[in-house]
mmCIF file of the N, C-alpha and C atoms, coordinates in Angstrom:
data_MODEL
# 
_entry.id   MODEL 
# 
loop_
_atom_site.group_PDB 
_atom_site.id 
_atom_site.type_symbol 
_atom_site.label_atom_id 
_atom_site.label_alt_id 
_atom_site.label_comp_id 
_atom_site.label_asym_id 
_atom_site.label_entity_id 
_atom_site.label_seq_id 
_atom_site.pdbx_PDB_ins_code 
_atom_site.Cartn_x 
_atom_site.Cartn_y 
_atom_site.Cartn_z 
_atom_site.occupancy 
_atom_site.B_iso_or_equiv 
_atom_site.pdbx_formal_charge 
_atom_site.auth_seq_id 
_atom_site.auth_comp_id 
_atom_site.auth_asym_id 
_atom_site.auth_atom_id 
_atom_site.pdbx_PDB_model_num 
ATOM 1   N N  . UNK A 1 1  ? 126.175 -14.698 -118.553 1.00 0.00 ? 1  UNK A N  1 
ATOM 2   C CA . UNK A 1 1  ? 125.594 -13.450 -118.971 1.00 0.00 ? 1  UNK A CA 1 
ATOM 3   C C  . UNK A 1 1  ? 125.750 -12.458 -117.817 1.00 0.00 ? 1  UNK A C  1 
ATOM 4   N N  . UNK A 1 2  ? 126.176 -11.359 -118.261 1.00 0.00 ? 2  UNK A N  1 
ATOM 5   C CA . UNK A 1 2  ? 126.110 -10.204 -117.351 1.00 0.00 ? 2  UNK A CA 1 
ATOM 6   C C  . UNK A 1 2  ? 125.299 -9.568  -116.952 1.00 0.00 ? 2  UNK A C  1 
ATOM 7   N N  . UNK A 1 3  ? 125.153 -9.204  -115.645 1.00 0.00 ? 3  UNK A N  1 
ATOM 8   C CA . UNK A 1 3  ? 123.793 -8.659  -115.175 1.00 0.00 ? 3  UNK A CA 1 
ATOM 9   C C  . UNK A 1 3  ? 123.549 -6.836  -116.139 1.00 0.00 ? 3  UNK A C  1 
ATOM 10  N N  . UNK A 1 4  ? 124.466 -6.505  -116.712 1.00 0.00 ? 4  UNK A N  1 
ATOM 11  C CA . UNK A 1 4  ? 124.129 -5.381  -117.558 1.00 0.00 ? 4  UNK A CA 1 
ATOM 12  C C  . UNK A 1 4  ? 123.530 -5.621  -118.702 1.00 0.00 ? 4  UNK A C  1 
ATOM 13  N N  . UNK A 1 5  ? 124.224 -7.281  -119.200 1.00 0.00 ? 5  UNK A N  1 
ATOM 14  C CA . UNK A 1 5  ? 123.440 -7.486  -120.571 1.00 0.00 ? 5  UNK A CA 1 
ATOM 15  C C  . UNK A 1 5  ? 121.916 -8.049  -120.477 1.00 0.00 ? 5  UNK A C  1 
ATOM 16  N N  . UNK A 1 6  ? 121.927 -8.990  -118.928 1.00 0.00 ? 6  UNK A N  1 
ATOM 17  C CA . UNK A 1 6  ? 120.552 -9.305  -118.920 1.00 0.00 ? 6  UNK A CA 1 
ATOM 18  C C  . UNK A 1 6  ? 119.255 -8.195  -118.651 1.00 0.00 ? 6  UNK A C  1 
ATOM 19  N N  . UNK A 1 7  ? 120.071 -6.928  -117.934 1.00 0.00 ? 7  UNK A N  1 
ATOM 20  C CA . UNK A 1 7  ? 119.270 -5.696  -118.092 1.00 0.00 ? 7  UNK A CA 1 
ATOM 21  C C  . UNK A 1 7  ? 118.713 -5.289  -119.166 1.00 0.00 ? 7  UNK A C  1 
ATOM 22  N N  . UNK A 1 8  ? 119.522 -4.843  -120.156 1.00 0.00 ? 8  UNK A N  1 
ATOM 23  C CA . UNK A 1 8  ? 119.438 -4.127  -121.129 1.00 0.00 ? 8  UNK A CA 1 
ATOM 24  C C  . UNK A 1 8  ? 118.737 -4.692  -122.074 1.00 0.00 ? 8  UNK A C  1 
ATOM 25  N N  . UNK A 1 9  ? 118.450 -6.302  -121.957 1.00 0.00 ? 9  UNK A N  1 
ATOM 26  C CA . UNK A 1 9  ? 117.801 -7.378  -123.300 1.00 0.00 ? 9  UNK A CA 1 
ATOM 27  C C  . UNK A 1 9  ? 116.573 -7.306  -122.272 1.00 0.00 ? 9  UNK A C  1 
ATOM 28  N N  . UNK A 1 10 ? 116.464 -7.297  -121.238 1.00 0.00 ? 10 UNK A N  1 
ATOM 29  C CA . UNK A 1 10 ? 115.233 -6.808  -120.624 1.00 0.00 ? 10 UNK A CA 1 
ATOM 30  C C  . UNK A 1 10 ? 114.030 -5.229  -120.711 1.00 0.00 ? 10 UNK A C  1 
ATOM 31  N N  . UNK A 1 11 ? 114.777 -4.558  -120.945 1.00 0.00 ? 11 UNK A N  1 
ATOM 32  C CA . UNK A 1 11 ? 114.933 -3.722  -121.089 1.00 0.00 ? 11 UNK A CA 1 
ATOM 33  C C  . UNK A 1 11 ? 114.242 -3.456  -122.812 1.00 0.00 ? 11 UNK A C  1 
ATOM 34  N N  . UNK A 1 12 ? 115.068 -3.662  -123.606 1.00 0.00 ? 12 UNK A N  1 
ATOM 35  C CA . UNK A 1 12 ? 114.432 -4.156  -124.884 1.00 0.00 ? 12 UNK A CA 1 
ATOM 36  C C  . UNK A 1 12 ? 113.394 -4.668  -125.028 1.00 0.00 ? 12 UNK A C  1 
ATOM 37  N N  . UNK A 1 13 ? 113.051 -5.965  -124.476 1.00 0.00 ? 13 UNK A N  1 
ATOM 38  C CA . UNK A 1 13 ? 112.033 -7.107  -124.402 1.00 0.00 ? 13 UNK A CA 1 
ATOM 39  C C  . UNK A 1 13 ? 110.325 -6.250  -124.077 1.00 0.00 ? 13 UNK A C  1 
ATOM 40  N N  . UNK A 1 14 ? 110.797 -5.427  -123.061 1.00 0.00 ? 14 UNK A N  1 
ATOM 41  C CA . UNK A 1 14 ? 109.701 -4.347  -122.360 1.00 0.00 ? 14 UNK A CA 1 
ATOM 42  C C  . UNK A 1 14 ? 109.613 -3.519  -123.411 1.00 0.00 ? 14 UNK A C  1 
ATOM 43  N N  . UNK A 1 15 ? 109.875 -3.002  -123.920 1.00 0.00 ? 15 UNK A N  1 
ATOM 44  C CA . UNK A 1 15 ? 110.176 -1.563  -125.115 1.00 0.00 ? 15 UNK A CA 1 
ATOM 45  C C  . UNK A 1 15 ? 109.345 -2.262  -126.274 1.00 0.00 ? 15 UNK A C  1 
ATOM 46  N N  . UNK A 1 16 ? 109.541 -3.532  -126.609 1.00 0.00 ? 16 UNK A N  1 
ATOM 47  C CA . UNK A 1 16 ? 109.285 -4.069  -127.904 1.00 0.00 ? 16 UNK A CA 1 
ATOM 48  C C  . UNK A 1 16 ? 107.708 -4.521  -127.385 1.00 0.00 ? 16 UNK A C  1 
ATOM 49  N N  . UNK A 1 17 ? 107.787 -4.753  -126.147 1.00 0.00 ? 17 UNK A N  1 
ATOM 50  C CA . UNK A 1 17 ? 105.906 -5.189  -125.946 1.00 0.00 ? 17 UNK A CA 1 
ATOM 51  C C  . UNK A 1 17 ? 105.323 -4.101  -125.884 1.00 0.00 ? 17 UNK A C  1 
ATOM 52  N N  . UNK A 1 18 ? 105.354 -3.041  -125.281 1.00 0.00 ? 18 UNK A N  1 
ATOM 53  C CA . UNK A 1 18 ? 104.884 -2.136  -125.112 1.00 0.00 ? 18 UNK A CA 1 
ATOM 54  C C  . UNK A 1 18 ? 104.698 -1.383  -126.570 1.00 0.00 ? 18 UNK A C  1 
ATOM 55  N N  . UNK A 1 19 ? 105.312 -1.313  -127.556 1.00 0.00 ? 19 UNK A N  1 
ATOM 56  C CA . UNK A 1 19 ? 105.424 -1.078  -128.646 1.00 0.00 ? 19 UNK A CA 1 
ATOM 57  C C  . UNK A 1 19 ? 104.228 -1.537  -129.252 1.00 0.00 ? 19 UNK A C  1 
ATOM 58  N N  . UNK A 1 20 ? 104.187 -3.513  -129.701 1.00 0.00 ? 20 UNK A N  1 
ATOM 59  C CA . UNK A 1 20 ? 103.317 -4.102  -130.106 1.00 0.00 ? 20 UNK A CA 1 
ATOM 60  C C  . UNK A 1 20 ? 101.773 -3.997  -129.631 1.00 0.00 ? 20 UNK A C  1 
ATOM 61  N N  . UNK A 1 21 ? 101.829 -3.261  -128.127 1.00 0.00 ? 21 UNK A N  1 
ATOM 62  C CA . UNK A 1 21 ? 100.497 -3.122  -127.556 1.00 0.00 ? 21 UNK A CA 1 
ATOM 63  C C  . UNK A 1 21 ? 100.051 -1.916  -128.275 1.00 0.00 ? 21 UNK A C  1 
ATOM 64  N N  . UNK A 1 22 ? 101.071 -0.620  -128.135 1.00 0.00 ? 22 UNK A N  1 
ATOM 65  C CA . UNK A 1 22 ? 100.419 0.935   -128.368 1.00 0.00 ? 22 UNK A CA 1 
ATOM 66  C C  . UNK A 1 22 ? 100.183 1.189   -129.692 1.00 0.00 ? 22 UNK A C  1 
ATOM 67  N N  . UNK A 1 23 ? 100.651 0.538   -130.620 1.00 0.00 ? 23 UNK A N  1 
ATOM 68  C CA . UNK A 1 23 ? 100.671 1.101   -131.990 1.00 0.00 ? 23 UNK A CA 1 
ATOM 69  C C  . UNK A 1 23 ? 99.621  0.798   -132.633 1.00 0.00 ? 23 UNK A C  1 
ATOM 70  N N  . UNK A 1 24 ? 98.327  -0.370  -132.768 1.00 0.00 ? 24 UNK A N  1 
ATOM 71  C CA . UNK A 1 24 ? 97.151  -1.086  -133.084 1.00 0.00 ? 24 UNK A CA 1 
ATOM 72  C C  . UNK A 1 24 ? 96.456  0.403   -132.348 1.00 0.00 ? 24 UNK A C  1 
ATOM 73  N N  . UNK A 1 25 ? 96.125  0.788   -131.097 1.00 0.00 ? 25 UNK A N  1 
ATOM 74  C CA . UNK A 1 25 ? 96.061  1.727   -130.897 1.00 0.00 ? 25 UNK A CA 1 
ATOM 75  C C  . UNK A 1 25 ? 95.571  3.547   -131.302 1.00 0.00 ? 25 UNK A C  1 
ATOM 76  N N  . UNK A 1 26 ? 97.201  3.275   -131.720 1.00 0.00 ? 26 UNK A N  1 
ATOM 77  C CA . UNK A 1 26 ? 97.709  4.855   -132.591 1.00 0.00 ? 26 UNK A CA 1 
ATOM 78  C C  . UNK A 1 26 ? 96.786  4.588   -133.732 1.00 0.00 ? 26 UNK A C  1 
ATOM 79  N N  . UNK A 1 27 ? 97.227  3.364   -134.250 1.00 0.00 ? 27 UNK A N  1 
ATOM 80  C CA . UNK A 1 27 ? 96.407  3.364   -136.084 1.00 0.00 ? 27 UNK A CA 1 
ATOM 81  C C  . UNK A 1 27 ? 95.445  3.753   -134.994 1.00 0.00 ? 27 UNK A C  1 
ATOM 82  N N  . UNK A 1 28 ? 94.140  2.884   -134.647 1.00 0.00 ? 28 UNK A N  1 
ATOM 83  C CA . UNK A 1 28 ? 92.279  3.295   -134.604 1.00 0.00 ? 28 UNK A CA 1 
ATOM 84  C C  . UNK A 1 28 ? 92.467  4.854   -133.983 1.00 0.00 ? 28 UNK A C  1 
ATOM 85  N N  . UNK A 1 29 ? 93.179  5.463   -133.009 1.00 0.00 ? 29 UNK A N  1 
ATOM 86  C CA . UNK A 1 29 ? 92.998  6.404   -133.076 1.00 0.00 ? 29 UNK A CA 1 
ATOM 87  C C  . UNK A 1 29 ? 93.086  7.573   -133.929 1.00 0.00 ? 29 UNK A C  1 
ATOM 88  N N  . UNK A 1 30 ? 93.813  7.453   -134.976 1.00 0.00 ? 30 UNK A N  1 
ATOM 89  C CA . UNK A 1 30 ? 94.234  8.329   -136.071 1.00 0.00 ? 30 UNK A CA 1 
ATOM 90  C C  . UNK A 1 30 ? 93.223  8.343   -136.941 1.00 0.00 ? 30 UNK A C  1 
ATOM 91  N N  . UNK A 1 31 ? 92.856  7.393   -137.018 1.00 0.00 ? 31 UNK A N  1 
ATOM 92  C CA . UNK A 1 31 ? 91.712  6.550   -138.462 1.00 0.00 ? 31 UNK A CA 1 
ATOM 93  C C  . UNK A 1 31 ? 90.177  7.272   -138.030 1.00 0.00 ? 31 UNK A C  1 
ATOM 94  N N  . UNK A 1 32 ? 90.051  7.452   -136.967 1.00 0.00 ? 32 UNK A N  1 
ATOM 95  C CA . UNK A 1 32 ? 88.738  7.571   -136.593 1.00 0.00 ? 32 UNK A CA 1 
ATOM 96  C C  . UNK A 1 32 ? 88.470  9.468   -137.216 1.00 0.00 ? 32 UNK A C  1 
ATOM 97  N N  . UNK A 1 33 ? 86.967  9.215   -137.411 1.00 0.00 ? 33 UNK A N  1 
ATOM 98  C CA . UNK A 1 33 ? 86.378  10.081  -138.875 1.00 0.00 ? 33 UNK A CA 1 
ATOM 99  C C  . UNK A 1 33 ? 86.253  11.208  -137.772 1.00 0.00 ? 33 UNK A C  1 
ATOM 100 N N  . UNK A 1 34 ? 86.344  12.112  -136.932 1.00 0.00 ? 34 UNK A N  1 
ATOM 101 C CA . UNK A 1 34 ? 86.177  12.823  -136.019 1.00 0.00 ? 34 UNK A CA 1 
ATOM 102 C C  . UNK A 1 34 ? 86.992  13.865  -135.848 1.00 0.00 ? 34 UNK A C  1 
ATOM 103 N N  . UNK A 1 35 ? 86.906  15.431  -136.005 1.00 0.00 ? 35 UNK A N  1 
ATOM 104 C CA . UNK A 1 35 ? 88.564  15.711  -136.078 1.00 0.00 ? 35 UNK A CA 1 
ATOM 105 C C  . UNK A 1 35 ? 88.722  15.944  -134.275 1.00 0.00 ? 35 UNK A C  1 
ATOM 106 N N  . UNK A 1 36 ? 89.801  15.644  -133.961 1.00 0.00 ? 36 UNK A N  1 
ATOM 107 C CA . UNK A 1 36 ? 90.195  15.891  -132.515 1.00 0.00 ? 36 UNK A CA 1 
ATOM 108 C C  . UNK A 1 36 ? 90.789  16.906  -132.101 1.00 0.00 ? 36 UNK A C  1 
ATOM 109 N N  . UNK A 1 37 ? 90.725  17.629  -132.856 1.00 0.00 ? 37 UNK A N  1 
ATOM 110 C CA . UNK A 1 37 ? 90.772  19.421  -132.598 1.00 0.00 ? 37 UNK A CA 1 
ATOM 111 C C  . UNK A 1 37 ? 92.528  19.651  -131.392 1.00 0.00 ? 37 UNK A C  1 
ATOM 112 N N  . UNK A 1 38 ? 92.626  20.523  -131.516 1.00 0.00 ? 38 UNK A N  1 
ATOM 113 C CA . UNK A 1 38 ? 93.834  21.388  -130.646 1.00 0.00 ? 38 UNK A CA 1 
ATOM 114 C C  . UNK A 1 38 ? 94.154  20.344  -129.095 1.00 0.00 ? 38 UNK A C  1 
ATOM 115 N N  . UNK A 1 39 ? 93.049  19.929  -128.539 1.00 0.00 ? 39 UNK A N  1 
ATOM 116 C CA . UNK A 1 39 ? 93.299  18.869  -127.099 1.00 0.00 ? 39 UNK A CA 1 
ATOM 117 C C  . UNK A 1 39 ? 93.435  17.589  -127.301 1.00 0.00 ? 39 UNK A C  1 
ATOM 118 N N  . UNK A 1 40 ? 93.664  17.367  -128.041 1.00 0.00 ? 40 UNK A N  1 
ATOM 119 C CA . UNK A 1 40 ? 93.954  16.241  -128.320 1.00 0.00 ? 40 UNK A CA 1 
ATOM 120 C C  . UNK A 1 40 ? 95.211  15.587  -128.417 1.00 0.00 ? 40 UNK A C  1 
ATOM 121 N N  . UNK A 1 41 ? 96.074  15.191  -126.953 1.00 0.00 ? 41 UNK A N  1 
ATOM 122 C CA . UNK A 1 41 ? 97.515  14.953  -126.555 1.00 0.00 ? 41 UNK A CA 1 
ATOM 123 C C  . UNK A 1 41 ? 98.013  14.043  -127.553 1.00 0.00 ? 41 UNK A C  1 
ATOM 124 N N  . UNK A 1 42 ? 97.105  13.108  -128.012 1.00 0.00 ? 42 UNK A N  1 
ATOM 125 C CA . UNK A 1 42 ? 98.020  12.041  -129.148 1.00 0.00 ? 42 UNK A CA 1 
ATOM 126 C C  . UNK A 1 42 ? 98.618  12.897  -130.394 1.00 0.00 ? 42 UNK A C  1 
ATOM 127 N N  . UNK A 1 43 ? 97.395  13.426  -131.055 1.00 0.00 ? 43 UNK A N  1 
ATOM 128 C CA . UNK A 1 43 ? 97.898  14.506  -132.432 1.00 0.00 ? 43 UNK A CA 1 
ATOM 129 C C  . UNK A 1 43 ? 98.332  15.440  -131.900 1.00 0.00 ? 43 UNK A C  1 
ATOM 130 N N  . UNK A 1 44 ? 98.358  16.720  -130.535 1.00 0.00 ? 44 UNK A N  1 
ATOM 131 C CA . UNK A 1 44 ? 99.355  17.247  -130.855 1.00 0.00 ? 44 UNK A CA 1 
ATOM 132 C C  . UNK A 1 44 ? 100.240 17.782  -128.975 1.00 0.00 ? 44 UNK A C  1 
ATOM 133 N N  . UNK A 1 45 ? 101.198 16.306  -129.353 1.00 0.00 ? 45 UNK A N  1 
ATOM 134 C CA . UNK A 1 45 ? 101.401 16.317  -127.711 1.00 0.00 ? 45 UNK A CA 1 
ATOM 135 C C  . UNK A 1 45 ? 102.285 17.570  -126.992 1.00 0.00 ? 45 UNK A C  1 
ATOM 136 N N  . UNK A 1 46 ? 102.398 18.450  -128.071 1.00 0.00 ? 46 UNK A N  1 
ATOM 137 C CA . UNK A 1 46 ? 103.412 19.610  -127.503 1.00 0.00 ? 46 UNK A CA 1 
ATOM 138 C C  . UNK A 1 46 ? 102.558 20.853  -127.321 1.00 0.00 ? 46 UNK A C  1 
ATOM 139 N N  . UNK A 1 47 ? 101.413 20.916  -127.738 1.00 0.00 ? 47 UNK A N  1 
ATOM 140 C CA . UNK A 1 47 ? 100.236 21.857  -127.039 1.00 0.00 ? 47 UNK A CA 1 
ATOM 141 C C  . UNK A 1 47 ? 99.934  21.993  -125.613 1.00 0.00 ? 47 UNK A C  1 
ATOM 142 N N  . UNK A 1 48 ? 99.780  22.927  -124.868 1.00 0.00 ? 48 UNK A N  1 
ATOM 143 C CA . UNK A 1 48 ? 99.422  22.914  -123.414 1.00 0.00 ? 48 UNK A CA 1 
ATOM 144 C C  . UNK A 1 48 ? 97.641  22.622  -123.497 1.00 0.00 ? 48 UNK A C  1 
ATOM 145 N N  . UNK A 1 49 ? 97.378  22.087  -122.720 1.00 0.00 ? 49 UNK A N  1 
ATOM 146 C CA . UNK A 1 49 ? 96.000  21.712  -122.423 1.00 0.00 ? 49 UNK A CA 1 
ATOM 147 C C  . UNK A 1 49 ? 95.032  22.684  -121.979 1.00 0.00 ? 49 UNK A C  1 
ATOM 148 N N  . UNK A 1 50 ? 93.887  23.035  -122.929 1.00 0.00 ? 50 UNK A N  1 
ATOM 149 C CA . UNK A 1 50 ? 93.138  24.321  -122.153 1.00 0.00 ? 50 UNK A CA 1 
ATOM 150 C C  . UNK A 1 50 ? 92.732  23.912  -120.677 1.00 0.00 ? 50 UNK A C  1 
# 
C-alpha cells in the first residue's frame, strides 16, 4: 500500500467518524422547541455575529 493511499483511507476513516459523532447532534439541535433566532452559527452559519 502506498503511503498516498494509506493517507487518503485515513483521511476518510477521520471524515466518516467525525461525521457519525456531529450529526446525532445536528438532529437534537434542530429539534429543540426554542427558536434560535439570527445568532445562531448552526442555522445560519453565513450571518456575522452581533
Amino acid at each position: 500500500m502506498s503511503t498516498l493511499a494509506y493517507a487518503t483511507g485515513l483521511v476518510l476513516v477521520a471524515l466518516v467518524v467525525v461525521a457519525i459523532v456531529v450529526t446525532p447532534l445536528l438532529i437534537a439541535h434542530a429539534r429543540t422547541t426554542r427558536d434560535h433566532g439570527l445568532d445562531c452559527r448552526w442555522c445560519h452559519p453565513r450571518l456575522r455575529r452581533r
